[in-house]
C-alpha positions in Angstrom: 8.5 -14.5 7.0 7.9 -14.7 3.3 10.5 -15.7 0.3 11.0 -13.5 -2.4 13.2 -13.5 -5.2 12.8 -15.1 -8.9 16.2 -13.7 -10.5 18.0 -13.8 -7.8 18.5 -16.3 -5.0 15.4 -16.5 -2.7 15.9 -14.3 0.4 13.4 -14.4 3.5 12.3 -11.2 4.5 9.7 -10.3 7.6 6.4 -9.6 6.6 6.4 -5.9 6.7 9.9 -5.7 5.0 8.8 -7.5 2.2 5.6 -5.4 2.2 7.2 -2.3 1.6 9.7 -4.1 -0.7 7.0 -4.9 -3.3 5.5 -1.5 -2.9 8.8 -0.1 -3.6 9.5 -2.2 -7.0 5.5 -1.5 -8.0 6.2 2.5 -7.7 9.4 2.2 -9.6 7.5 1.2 -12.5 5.4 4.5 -12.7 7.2 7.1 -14.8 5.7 10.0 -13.0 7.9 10.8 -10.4 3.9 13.1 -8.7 2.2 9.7 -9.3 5.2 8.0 -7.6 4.5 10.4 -4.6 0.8 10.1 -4.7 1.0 6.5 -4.8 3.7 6.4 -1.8 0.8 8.6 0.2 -1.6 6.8 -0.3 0.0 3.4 0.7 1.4 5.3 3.6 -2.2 6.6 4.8 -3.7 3.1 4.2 -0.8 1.5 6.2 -1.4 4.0 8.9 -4.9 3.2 9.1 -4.1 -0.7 9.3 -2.3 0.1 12.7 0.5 -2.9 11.5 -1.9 -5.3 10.2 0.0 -7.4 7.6 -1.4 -6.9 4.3 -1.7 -10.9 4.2 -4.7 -10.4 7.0 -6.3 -7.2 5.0 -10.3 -7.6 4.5 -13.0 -6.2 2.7 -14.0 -4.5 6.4 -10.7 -3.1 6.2 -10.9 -1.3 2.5 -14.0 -0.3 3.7 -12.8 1.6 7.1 -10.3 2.9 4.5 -12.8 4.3 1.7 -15.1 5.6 5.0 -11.7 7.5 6.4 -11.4 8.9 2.8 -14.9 10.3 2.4 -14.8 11.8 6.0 -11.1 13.4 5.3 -11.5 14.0 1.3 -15.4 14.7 1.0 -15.1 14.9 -2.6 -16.2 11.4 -4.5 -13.8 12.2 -7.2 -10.4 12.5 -4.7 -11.7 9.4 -3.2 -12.2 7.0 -5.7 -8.7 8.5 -7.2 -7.2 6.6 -3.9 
């Protein structure tokens, strides 16, 4: 469990919750609501390839698998250093 909360009273939250929590309030800051959706893609697809590996326990071999999985499904160097 983690604790979040700096305006309001701390609240504990399982990992994952929290997880999407944060990725939630960072995409609410983009004006765009396509980059909103791109963004919410492309954390979905990484989250997918994790298998439910906490973001806590993410390595560089992770990223990695990631930007390998990308190049496989995208081919294009420009769509994958986009993501």
């Amino acid at each position: 469990m983690a604790v979040v909360g700096q305006d309001a009273p701390a609240v504990r939250l399982p990992n994952r919750e929290l997880e999407e929590r944060l990725a939630q309030e960072w995409l609410d800051t983009k004006r765009s609501a396509e980059t909103r959706r791109s963004y919410k893609r492309t954390i979905e697809e990484f989250h997918e390839l994790l298998g439910g590996k906490p973001l806590a326990l993410v390595g560089v071999r992770d990223l990695l698998d990631y930007r390998a999985a990308l190049e496989v499904r995208l081919k294009k160097p420009g769509s994958v250093n986009q993501r």
